[in-house]
Each structure stands twice: as C-alpha cells, then as structure tokens.
C-alpha positions in Angstrom: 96.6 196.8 66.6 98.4 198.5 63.5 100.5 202.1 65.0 101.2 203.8 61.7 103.9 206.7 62.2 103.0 209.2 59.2 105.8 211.9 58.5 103.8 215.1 57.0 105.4 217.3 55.0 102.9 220.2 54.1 105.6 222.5 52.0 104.0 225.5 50.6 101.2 227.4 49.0 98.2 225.1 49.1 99.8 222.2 50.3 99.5 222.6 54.2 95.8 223.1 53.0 96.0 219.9 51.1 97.7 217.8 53.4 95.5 218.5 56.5 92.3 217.2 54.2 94.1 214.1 54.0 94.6 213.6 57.5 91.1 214.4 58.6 90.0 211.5 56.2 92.6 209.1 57.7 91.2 210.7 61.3 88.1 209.2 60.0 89.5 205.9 59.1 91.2 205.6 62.0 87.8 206.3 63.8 85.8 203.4 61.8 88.5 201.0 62.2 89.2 198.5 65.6 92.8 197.8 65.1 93.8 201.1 63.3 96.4 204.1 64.9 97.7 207.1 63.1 100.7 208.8 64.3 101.7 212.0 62.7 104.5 214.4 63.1 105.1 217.3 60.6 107.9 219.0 59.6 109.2 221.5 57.3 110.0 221.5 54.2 110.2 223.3 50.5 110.8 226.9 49.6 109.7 228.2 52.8 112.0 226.5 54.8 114.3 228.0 52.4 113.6 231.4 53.2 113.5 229.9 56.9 116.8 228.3 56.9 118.7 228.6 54.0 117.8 225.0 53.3 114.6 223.4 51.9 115.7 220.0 52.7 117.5 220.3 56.4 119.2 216.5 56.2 118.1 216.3 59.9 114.8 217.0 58.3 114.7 213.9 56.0 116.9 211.8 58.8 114.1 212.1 60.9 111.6 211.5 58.5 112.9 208.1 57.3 112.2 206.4 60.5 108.7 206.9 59.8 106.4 203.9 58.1 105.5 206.5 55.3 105.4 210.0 54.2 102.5 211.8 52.9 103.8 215.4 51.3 101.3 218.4 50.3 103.6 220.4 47.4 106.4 222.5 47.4 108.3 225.2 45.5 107.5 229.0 44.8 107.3 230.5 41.2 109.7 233.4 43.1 111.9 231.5 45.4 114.7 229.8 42.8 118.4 228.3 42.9 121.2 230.8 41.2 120.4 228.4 38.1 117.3 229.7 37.9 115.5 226.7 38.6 112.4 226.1 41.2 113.4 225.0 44.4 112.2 221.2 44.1 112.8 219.1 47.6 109.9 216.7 46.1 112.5 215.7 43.5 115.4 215.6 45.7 113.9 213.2 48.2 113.2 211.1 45.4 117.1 211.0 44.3 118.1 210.9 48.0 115.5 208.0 49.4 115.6 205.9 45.9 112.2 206.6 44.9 112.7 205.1 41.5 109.2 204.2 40.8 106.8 207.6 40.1 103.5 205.6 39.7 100.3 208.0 38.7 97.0 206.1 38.5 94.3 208.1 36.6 91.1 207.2 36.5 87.7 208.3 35.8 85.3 208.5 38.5 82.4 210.8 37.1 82.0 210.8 33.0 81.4 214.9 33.6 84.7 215.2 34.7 86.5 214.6 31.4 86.6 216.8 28.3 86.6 214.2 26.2 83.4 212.9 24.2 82.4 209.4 25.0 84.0 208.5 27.9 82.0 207.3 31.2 83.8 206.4 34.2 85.3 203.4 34.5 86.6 203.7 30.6 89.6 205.3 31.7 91.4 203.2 34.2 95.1 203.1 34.0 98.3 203.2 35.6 101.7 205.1 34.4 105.4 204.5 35.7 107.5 206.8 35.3 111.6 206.2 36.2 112.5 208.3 38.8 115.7 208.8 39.5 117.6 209.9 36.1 116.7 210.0 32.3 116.8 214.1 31.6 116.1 214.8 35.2 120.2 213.6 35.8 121.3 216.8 35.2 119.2 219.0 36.7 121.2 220.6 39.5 123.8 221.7 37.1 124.3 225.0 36.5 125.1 227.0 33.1 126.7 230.3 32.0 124.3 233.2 31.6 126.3 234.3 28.5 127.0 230.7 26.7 125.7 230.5 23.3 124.2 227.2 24.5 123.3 224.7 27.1 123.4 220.9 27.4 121.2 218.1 28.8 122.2 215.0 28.8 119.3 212.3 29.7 120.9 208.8 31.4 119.6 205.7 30.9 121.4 203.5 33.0 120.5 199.4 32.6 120.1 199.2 36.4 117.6 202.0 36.3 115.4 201.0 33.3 115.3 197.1 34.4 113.9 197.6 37.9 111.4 200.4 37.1 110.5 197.4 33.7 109.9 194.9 36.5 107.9 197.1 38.8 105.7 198.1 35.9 105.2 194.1 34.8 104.4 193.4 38.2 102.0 196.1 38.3 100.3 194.8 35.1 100.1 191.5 36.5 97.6 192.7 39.0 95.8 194.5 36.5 94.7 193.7 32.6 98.0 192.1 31.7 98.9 195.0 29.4 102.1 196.5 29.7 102.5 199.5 27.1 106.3 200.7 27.1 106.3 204.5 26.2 109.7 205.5 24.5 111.4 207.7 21.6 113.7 204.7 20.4 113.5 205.9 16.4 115.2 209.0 17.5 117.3 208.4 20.1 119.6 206.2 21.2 119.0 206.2 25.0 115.6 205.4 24.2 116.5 202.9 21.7 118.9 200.8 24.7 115.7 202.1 26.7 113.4 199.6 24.8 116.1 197.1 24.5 116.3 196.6 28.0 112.6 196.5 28.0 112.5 193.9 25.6 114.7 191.1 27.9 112.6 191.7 30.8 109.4 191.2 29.2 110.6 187.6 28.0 110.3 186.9 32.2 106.7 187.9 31.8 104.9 185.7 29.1 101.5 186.7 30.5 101.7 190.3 30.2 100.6 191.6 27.0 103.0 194.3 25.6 103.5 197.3 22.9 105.8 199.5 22.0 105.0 203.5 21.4 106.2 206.4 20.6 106.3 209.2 23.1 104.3 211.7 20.5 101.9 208.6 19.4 101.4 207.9 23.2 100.0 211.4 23.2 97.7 211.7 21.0 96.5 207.8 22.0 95.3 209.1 25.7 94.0 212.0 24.1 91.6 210.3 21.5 91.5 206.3 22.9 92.5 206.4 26.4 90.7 203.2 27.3 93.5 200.9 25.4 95.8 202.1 28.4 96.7 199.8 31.7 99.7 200.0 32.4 102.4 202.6 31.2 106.4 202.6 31.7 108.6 205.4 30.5 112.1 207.5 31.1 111.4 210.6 33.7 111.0 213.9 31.7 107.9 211.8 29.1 106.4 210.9 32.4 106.4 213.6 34.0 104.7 215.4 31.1 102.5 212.6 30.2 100.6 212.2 33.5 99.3 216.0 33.2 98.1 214.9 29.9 96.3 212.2 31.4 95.2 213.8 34.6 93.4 216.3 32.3 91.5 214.0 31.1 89.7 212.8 34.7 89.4 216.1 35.5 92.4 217.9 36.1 95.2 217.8 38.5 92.9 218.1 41.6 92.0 214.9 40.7 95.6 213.2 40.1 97.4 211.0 43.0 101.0 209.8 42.9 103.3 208.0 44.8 106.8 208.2 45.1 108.0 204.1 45.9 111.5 202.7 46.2 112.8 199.0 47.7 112.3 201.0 51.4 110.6 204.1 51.2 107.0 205.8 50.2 106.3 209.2 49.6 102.9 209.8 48.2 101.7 213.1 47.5 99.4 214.9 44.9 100.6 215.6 41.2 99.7 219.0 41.4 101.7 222.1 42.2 101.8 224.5 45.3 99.2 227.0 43.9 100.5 230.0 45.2 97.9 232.3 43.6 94.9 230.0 45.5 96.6 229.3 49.3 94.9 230.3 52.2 91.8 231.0 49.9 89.6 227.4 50.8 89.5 226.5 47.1 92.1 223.7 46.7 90.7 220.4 45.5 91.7 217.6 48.5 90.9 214.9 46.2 94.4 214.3 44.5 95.8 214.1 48.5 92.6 212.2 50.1 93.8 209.6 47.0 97.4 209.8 47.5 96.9 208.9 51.3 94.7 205.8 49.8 97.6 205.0 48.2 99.3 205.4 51.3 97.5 202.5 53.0 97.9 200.3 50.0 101.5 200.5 50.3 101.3 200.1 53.8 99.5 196.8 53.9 95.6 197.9 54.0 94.0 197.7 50.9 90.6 197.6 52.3 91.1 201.4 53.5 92.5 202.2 50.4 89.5 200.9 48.5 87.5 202.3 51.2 88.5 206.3 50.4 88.4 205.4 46.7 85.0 204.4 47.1 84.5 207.5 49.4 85.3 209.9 46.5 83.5 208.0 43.9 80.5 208.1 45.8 80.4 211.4 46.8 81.3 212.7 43.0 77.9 211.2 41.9 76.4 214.5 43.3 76.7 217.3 40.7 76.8 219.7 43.6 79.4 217.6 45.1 82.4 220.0 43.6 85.4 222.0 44.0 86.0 225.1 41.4 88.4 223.3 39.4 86.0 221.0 38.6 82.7 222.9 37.8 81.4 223.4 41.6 81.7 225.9 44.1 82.5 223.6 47.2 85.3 224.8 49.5 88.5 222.2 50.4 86.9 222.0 53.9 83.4 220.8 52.4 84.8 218.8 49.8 86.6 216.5 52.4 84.0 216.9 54.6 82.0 214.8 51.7 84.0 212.5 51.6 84.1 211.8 55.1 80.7 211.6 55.0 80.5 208.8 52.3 82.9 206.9 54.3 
C-alpha cells in the first residue's frame, strides 16, 4: 500500500479553486486504485498570507511542508499586494531558490487540434518538453532593490557552470526518454553568459552521443514554435527565455489553462500550473482545472506511478474530444466544477 503525504498550497485568486480540482481527481484515483492513499494537509501561502502575517512564506510554513513526499501549489501573488521594490510578491519563486528547484520543466502538448491557433496542426503534432534553469540566470537579482530617482537600473543574469551543467544533464536525460532531440535555446552571438552558456552545453552533450542536438537562438526559437512547432522535443534554456518561452508555447495548445509545470530538484517536487492567480476570475467557477489536474499527473510521475499519470492524461484527452467538453478560455461555457467533473468521469 503506497501513503502519499501531499502538502497543498492553494495561494490566491483562483488557485484554492484550482487546487481543490486537482484533488478531487486524485480522490478519484485514489478511489480506482487497490494499493493507493492520499494524505493532504494545506497551508498558507502567497500574498494573502502576506496581508495575514506579514509573511508570504512563514519558514515554519515551508519547514513543515518539506517533510511531505510532494507539493502540489494552486498560484500566488496579487497585481496590488507588492514588495517596497515594487515587485509581485512571488513565494512560487522563492520556494524554488530555497528547496533547489533547479529544473522548471513545462510539457506542452496538443490534445484537441481546435485548441491551437495555429493552421495545420492536429494533436499529437505538438508534443514537447522545455527546461528551463531555475535557480539564477536574470532571475539572480530579483530581490534587489533600486533608487526611485536613479537615472538607471541594473540586471545582472548569472550563469554559473554548476547551474547550467545539471539543468544540461537533466534535459539529456529527459530526451533520452523521448525523440533523442535535445534543442539548447540560448543568445550566445550577443552575450557572453550565453555564449559560456552554450559552451558548457557543448561538453555535456559529448556524454550523450545518442541525443540529437541544435543550437538556437532565443528570437529564432520564437518564431520556430510559432510557425514549426513539431521539430521541438526537448528544450533547455537560462530562466528569464524560459519563463517567457513556455507562454509562447502554452498559447499554442490552447492557452495557459492548458499548461502544467513542475518545479524538480535532487529532493524536492513542487508542481503547479503555469498560469497566474486570476484575480479578476476567483470565486467566479470559470478557471480552467486542466493545467492543475496535469500538474498533479505530473505529480504521480515523479512520485513513482506513471500508470496514474498516464491515466489523468488520458482522462483529459478523452474528455476534450467533446466540443462541449470546455471551459471559457477555451471556446466553452463549462464551469471549473464541470470541467473536472469530466474528467473524472473519463477516468
């Protein structure tokens, strides 16, 4: 018998909405399965602990939820609720920093050719993976704070050896298990981060002779998923082209109701939609669950069950094929509650 201990971490706007479609469809899993047992705990987290507290990541908070076997997050931050630097509140990003969560990994793929606004395309075309570096590149100096009154501002994006070689070998892996194409996403003709970025690149892939690679430019990269998505399996990349690239690509499957993540380091998990608290939606029943219901799949994959993960994948896809089978964001008029319902009904 597998006792899974899931830490929850709703956070705000429509991510308490979110998160509790995802553990219905786990619920169900749980339900279907002999040897299954979920265990979840919430707690409190983003900008309206912050408001709460003082604090939108109490350490006892993130103490507590490291002794769990994963953590599945709903969003956080408020458009109104920001540091003196003006910044978002973002605990999402500093749990990555704090737990190691080096590799951001964003699958997209298509799972109904009406969903994408591109001509041509039917599901199953568009079928890759992107990983993004987590843990520095522009993102290193985000907490720092500037001078209202300075004539200008510096970032300065790291890219440490350590950093880019074990998010390089977690991306070869990765392709490994895939098509055995490894596309490294960089601006080395500009810059010289990115140019040590894509040497670094270049001595790992000699430890992986079967893995197909190219090299691209971050604005060629763009304008590739745009018009020829399909040449995509795997992506790696520095943190700031990453975490603009994956909206790119999650707007071509349909939007970021549609887009998973996950958050993965040597010990930890955190998996949680790509999407954003949507303050101007919560409490209204119109979220899309999918993004979550696909993070939690990812969830079990981490965690040693595959065959569940597949199983919810296969749950969405399934219940997709029915035009009526929709949220707003994508063309329907299905509520979150009816839209996981689905789902659990396909499983």
């Amino acid at each position: 018998m597998s006792h899974l201990r899931i830490a929850l971490l709703p956070g705000d706007g429509i991510g308490p909405e979110v998160t509790a479609a995802a553990v219905e469809v786990l619920q169900a899993i749980e339900a279907l399965s002999d040897d299954l047992v979920f265990a979840f705990k919430t707690f409190s987290v983003g900008a309206g602990e912050y408001l709460r507290s003082g604090d939108p990541l109490p350490p006892d908070t993130l103490a507590m939820a490291r002794e769990y076997d994963a953590i599945l997050l709903g969003a956080m931050g408020l458009p109104d609720v920001r540091w003196p630097n003006g910044t978002e509140m973002a605990p999402q990003v500093d749990i990555r920093e704090q737990l190691d969560l080096y590799q951001g990994i964003r699958p997209v793929q298509l799972y109904e050719e009406s969903l994408t606004p591109l001509k041509g395309k039917a599901a199953g075309q568009i079928d890759f993976v992107l990983f993004r570096e987590n843990t520095e590149g522009l993102f290193w100096e985000r907490t720092a704070g500037h001078d209202p009154s300075a004539d200008a501002v510096e970032n300065a994006m790291r890219i440490s050896r350590h950093g880019a070689d074990r998010i390089f070998h977690a991306a070869f892996r990765a392709a490994e298990q895939r098509r055995r194409k490894l596309t490294l996403v960089d601006k080395a003709n500009v810059l010289p981060a990115m140019a040590f970025f894509r040497e670094v690149f270049d001595t790992v892939a000699a430890e992986y002779p079967k893995v197909e690679t190219e090299r691209v430019y971050v604005d060629a990269a763009a304008l590739f998923l745009v018009r020829e998505p399909e040449r995509f399996d795997v992506l790696v990349t520095e943190n700031m082209f990453g975490d603009i690239l994956s909206d790119l690509a999650a707007g071509i499957v349909g939007g970021m109701g549609m887009a998973p993540s996950a958050d993965i380091g040597d010990k930890y998990g955190v998996f949680q939609p790509a999407h954003g608290t949507a303050p101007d939606i919560a409490g209204k029943g119109k979220a899309n669950p999918v993004a979550t219901i696909l993070s939690a799949a990812m969830m079990l994959d981490w965690l040693g069950l595959p065959e569940y993960g597949s199983a919810i994948r296969d749950a969405v896809e399934n219940a997709l094929q029915n035009p009526a089978c929709r949220t707003a964001d994508i063309g329907g008029n299905l509520r979150c509650a009816e839209m996981t319902a689905a789902v659990v009904r396909q499983l």
